[in-house]
C-alpha positions in Angstrom: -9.6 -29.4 -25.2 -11.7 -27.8 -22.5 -12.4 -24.4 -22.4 -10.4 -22.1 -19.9 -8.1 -25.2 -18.9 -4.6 -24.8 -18.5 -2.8 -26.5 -21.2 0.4 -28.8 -20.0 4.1 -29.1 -21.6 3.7 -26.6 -23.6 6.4 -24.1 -25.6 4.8 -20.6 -24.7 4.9 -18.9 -20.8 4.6 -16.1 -19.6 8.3 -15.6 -18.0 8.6 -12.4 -15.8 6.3 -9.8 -14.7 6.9 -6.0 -13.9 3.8 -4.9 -12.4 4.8 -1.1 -10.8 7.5 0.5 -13.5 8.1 3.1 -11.7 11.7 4.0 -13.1 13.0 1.1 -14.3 12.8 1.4 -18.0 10.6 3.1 -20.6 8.8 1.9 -24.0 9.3 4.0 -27.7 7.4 6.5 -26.0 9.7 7.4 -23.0 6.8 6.5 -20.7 7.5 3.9 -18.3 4.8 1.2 -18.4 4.3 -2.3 -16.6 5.2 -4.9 -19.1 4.9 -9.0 -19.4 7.7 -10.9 -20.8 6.8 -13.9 -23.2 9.3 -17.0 -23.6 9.2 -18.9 -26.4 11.0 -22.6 -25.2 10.2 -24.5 -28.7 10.6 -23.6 -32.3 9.7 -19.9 -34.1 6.3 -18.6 -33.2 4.0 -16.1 -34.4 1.9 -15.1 -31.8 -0.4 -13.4 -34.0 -4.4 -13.2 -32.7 -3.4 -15.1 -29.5 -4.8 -13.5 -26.3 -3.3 -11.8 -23.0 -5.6 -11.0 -20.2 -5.6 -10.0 -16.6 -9.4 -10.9 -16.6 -10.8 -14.8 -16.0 -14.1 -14.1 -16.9 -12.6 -11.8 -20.6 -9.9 -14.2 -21.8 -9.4 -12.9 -25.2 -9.5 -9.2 -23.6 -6.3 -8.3 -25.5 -5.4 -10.0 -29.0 -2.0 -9.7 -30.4 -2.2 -7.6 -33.8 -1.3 -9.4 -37.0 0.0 -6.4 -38.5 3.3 -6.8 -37.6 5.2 -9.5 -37.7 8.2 -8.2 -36.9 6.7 -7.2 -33.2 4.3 -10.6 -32.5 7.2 -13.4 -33.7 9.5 -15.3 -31.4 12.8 -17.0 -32.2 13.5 -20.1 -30.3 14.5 -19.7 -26.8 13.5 -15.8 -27.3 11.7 -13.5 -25.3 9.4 -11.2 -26.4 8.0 -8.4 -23.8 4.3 -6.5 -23.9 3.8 -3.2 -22.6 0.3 -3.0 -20.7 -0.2 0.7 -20.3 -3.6 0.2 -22.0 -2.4 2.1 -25.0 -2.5 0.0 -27.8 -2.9 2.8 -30.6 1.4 3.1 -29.7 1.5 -0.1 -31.5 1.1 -3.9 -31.6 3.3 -4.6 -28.2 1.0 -2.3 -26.7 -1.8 -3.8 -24.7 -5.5 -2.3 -23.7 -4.8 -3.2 -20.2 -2.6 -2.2 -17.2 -1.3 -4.5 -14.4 -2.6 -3.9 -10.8 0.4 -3.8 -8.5 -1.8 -4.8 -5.6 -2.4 -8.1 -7.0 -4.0 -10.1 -9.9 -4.1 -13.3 -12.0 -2.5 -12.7 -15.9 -3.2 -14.8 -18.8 -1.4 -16.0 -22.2 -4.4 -17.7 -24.2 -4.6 -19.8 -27.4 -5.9 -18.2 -30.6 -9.4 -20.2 -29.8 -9.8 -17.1 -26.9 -10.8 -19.7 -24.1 -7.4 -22.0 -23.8 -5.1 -21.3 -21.3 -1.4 -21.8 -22.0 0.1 -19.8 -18.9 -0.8 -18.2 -16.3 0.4 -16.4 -12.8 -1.0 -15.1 -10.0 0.9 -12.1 -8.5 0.6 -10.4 -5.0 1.3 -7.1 -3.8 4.1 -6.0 -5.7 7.0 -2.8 -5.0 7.9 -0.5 -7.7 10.5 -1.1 -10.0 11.2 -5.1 -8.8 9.8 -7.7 -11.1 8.2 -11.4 -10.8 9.9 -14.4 -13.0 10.7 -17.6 -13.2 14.0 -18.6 -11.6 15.7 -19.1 -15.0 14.0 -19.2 -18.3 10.7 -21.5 -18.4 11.6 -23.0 -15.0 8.7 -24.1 -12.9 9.6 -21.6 -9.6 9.1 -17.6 -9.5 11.1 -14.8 -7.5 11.9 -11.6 -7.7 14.8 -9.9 -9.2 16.0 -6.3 -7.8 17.2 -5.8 -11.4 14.6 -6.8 -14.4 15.9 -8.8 -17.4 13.2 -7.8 -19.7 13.7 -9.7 -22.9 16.7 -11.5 -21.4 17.9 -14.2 -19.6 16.2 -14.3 -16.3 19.5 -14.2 -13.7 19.6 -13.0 -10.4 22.1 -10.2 -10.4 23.9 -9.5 -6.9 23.1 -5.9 -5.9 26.2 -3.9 -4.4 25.6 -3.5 -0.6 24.2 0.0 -0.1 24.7 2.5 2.3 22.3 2.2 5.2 21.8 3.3 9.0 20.5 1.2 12.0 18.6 4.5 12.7 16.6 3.8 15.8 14.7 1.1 17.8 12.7 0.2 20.6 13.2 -2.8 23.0 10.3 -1.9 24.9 7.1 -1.6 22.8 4.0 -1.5 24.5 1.8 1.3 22.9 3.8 2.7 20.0 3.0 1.5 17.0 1.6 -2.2 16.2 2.3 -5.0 13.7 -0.1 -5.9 11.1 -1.9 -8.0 13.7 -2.1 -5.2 16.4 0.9 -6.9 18.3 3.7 -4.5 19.8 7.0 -6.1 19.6 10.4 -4.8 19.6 11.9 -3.0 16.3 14.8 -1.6 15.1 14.5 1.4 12.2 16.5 1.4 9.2 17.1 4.8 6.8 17.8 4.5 3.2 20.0 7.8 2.7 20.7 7.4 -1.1 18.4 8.9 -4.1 17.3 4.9 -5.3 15.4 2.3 -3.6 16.8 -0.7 -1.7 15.4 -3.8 -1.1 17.1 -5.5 2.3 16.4 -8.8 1.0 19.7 -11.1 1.1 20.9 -8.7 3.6 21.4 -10.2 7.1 20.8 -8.7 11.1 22.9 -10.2 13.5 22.5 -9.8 17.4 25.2 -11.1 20.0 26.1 -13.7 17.8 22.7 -14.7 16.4 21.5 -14.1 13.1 18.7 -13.4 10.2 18.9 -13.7 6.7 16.1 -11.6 4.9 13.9 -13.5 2.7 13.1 -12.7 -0.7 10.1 -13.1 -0.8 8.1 -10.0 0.0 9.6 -7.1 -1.3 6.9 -4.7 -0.5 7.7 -5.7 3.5 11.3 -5.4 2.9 12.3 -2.3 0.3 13.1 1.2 1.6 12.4 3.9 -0.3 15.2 6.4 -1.7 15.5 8.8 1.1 12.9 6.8 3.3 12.6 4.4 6.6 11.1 1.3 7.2 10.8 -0.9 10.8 11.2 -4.3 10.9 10.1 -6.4 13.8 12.4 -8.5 16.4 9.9 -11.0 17.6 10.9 -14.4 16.2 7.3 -14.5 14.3 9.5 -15.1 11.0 5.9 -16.7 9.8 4.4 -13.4 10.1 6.0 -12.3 6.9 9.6 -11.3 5.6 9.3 -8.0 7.8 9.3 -10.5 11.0 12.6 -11.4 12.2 13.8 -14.5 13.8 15.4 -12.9 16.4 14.5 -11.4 20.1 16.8 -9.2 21.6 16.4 -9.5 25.3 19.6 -8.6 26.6 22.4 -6.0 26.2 24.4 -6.6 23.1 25.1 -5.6 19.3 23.2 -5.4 16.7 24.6 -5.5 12.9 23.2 -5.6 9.2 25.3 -6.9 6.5 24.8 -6.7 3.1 24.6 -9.8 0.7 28.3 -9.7 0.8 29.1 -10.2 4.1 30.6 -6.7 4.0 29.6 -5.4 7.6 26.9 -2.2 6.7 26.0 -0.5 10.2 26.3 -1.1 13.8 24.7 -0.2 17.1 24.6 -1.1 21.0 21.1 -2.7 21.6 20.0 -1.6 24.9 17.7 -4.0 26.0 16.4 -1.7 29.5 15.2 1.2 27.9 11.8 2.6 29.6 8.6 1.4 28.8 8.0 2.8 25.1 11.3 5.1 24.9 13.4 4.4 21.7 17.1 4.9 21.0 17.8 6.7 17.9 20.2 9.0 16.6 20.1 12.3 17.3 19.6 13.0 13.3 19.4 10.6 10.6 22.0 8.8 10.0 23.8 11.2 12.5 26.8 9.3 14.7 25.4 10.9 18.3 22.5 8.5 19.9 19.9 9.7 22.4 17.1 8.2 24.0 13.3 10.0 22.6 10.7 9.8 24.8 8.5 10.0 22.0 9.7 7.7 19.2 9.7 8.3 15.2 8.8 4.8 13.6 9.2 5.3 10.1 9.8 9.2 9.7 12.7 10.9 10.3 14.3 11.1 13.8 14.3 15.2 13.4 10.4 15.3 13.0 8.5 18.6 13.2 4.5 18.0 13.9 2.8 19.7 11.2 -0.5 19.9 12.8 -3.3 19.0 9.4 -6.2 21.5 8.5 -9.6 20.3 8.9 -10.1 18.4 5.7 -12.6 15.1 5.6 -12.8 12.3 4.0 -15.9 12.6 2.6 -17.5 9.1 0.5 -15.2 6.7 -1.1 -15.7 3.8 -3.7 -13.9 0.8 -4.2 -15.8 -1.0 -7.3 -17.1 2.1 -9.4 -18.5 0.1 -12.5 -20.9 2.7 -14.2 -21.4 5.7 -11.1 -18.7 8.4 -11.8 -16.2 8.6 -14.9 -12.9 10.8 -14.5 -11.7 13.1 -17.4 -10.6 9.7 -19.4 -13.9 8.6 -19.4 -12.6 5.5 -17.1 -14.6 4.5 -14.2 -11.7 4.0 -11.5 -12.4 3.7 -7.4 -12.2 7.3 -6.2 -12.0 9.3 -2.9 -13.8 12.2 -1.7 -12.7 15.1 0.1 -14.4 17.8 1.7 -13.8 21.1 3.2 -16.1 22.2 5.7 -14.5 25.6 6.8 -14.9 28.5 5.6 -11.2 29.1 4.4 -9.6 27.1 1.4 -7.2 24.8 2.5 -4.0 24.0 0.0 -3.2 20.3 0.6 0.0 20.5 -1.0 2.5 18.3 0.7 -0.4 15.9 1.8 0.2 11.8 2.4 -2.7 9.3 1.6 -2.4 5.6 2.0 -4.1 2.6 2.0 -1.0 0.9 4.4 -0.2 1.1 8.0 3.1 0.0 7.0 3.5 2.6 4.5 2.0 6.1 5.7 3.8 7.7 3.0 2.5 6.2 -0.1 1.1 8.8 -2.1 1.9 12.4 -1.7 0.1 15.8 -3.2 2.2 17.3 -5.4 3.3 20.6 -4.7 3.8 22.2 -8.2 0.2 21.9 -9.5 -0.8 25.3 -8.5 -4.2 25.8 -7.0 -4.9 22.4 -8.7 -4.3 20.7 -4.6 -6.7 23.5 -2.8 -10.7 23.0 -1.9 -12.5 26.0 -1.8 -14.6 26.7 1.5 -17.6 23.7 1.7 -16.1 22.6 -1.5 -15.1 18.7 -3.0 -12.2 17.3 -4.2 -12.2 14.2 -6.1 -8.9 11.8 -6.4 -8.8 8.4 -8.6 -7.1 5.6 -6.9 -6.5 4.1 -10.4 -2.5 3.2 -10.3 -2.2 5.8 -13.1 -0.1 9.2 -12.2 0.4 9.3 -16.2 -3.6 11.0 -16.3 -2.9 13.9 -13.7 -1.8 15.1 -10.2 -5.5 13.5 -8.2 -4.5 9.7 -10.0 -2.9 7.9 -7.1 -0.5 5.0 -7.2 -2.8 2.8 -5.6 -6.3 1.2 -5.9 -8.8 0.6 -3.2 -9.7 -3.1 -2.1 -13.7 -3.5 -2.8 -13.3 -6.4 0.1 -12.2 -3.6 2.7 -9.0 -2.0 4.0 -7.8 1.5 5.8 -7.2 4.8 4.5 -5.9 7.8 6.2 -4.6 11.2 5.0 -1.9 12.4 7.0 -0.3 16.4 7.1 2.9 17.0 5.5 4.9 16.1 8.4 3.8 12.2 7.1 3.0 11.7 10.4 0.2 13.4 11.9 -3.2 12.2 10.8 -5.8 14.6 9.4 -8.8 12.0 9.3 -8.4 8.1 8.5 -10.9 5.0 8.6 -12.0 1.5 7.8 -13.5 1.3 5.0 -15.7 -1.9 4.8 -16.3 -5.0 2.1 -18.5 -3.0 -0.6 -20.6 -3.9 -3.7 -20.3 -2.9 -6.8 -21.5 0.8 -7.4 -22.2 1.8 -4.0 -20.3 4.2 -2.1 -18.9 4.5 1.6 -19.8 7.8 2.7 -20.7 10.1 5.5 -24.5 10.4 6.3 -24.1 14.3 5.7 -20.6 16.0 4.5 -18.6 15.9 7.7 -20.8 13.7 9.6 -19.6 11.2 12.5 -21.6 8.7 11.2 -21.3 6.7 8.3 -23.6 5.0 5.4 -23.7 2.9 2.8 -24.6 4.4 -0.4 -27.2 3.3 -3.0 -27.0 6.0 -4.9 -23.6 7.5 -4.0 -22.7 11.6 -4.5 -19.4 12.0 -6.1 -18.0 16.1 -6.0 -21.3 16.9 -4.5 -23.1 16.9 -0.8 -23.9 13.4 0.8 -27.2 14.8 2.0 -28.8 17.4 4.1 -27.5 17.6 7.9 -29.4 15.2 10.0 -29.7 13.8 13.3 -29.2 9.6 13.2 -32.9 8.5 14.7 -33.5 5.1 17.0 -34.7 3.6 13.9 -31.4 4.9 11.6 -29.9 1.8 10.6 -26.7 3.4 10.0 -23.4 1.8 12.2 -22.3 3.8 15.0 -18.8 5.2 14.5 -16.2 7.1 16.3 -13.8 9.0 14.1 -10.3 9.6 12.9 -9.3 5.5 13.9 -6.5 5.1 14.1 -6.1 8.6 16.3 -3.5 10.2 17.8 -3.1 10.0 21.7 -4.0 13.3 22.9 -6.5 14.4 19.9 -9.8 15.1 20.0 -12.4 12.5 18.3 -15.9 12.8 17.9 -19.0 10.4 18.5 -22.3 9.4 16.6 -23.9 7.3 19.3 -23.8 6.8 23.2 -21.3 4.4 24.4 -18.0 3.5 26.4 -14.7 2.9 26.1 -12.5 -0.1 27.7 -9.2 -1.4 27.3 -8.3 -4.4 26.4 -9.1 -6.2 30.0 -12.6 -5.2 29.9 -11.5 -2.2 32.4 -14.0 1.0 31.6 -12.1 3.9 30.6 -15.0 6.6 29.8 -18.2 6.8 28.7 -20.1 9.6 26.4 -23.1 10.7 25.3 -24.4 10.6 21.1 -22.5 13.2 18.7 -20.1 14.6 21.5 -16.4 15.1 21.1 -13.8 13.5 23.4 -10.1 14.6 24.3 -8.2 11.0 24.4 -5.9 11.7 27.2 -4.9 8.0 27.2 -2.2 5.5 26.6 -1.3 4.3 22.9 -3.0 1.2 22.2 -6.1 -1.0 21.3 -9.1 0.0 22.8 -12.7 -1.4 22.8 -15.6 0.6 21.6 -19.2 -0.8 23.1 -22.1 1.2 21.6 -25.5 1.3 23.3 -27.9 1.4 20.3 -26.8 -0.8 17.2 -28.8 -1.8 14.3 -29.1 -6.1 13.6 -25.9 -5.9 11.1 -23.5 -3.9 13.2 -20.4 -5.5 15.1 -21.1 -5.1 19.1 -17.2 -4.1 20.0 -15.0 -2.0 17.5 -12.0 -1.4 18.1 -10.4 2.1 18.6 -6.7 2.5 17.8 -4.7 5.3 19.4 -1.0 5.7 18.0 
């Protein structure tokens, strides 16, 4: 047979996936890891020195031990399940790999180390909700809201949990954007219980008309315990399971049931609010509604503006094969921080996130001490590795080497502190400011983890850095600051201001998307950007 081809009609698949165990369930160890289950269709089966991998180019990257029996043998129609923590001294179901819950390809292989008996691809996945087949070895995958690790896969009916229409906006025009920059209507809803709950199988009904939510994304669709989440009225159902097939354009009522039927929450849907005014209650989940001329999109509806300190985001690297090892001796993508005041600043309480759609994803921890403050002109290194289990600066989520935001937001989750864009990068080259703090950024050759990008310097005519302006995403009313000479228009081609190279500019605007046009750009550099104001 041919090397890496997938073999056909075979006995042996890989059966469910949980890629984020976040709470779910834990090993021998009390540690809860992601796991792949293994189902064994045909007759007993050793799987002794046959391969797992989440690596095409390393098939035989993990080889099941032949030590133990007892551990490596399926029964007919059994199941056996793997933990990948990358731990395998805890013993033979232990793999030396972990499962990336922003998406990979996993592998079962034959004992030759290049055939391929089963594989699956899986995307961006929410904690504690696995991937598997429909049933046991059938050809189709979903997701379950309750695992069945080495079990029968069967989709178990959640109860209907207790949830609040909590606010929403018929009138969107600059307050917050879809994931293609689109404003749309939305309605809020708050998760008030201590457990996560994914609105899949739930339905929204308004004046008569209805939407049943697919299960089929449940990053888009599951609320956090204690947390919000928007979902879009604009019919673009294609958009995504967060999209749905329903525009309210009239007076009415608007209803969510629960995969029961069982009638969950209620509200009036006033279609002729004011341009970008919400209706919300007055307090989560509180039974009085008022009107806020400033809406609350995904926080709560009682939100205090914790204005940040001036903390930086400094250099970051997405595909750190040999630069910078953490304490593990790993080489994991990483962040940089900087300080450039001359007071330490406790970041504590802190959000970072790689998602517009989720501002809250990773939080500093508040009982580390001094372990979360950056001395005066000082560095702070965190590891977006997907592994909390090595300390309080290892994130819950890695960075995309082919490009994506990032923003770190104050404690109020709200408020950014500094964001950007950071682009498609090759491996072992950094991201980074051209000096610490600097408008303008680089990409690094040699990058400068926990130390100074360079000595301050002013960008030449012959620089061939990209001109940037900075925090984007901002917020309306904030103050950015410049690298380069240019203007700024909206999105009819209408000048709004112009500015001079390294100045700062008050953004007494409109939300919305602007259009940045720079007046000196090297060969490689885009001619419009876009400027986001929230």
């Amino acid at each position: 047979m041919a090397s890496n081809e997938k073999v056909s009609c075979q006995n042996l698949l890989i059966n469910e996936v949980l890629a984020s165990n976040s709470s779910y369930d834990y090993d021998d160890f009390f540690q809860f890891e992601d796991w792949i289950e293994i189902y064994n269709s045909g007759s007993i089966v050793n799987l002794a020195e046959y391969y797992l991998s989440d690596d095409p180019d390393t098939l035989n990257k993990w080889m099941f031990p032949s030590s133990n029996p007892g551990l490596t043998t399926i029964l007919p129609g059994g199941h056996l399940r793997i933990w990948c923590d990358n731990d395998p001294q805890q013993g033979e179901d232990h793999a030396n790999f972990k499962i990336s819950s922003e998406g990979e390809t996993l592998f079962l292989v034959a004992q030759d180390g290049t055939t391929i008996l089963d594989s699956i691809t899986i995307g961006l996945q929410q904690n504690d909700i696995s991937y598997g087949r429909t049933c046991d070895g059938c050809p189709d995958w979903q997701y379950f809201n309750t695992p069945t690790p080495e079990a029968p896969n069967a989709d178990l009916l959640a109860p209907t949990a207790t949830l609040f229409i909590n606010e929403y906006q018929a009138n969107n025009s600059t307050t917050v954007f879809d994931e293609s920059f689109t404003y749309s209507a939305w309605i809020e809803i708050f998760n008030p219980n201590d457990f996560q709950v994914n609105l899949a199988q739930y339905t929204i009904t308004w004046n008569g008309l209805s939407h049943i939510i697919e299960n089929t994304a449940p990053y888009l669709t599951t609320i956090d315990a204690n947390g919000f989440q928007i979902f879009w009225l604009d019919g673009s159902t294609e958009m995504g399971a967060n999209h749905f097939g329903i525009t309210p354009n009239a007076d009415g009522s608007i209803q969510l049931f629960g995969p029961d039927e069982e009638l969950v929450d209620e509200a009036s849907w006033i279609s002729s609010l004011e341009e970008d005014q919400s209706h919300g209650r007055v307090s989560d989940g509180s039974p009085t509604w008022v009107n806020f001329e400033i809406p609350t999109p995904r926080v709560t509806n009682a939100l205090q503006i914790i204005p940040p300190a001036n903390v930086i985001i400094n250099e970051v690297q997405t595909d750190n094969f040999i630069t910078f090892a953490d304490d593990f001796n790993e080489f994991d993508d990483w962040i940089e921080l900087f300080n450039p005041t001359n007071q330490p600043i406790d970041l504590a309480g802190y959000y970072l996130s790689d998602r517009l759609d989720l501002p809250q994803k990773w939080q500093f921890p508040t009982g580390v001490g001094d372990s979360t403050v950056i001395n005066p002109g000082g560095y702070m290194m965190l590891f977006a590795d997907e592994n909390g289990s090595q300390g309080w600066n290892h994130l819950n989520f890695k960075l995309s080497a082919l490009g994506e935001p990032l923003a770190l937001r104050s404690p109020d989750g709200f408020t950014v502190a500094d964001s950007l864009f950071i682009p498609g990068l090759s491996p072992d080259r950094s991201w980074g400011r051209t000096y610490d703090a600097a408008p303008t950024w680089i990409n690094f050759f040699i990058p400068t983890p926990n130390a100074s990008n360079g000595p301050v310097s002013i960008p030449s005519e012959t620089n061939e850095s990209i001109p940037v302006i900075y925090p984007n995403p901002a917020l309306r009313g904030s103050i950015v600051n410049v690298s380069d000479a240019g203007k700024l228009l909206d999105v009819n081609g209408k000048e709004i201001m112009q500015w001079q190279a390294h100045e700062s500019i008050s953004l007494d605007i409109s939300s919305g998307i602007y259009l940045v046009v720079w007046e000196r750009l090297p060969a490689a550099a885009p001619t419009i950007q876009r400027l986001i104001i929230q």
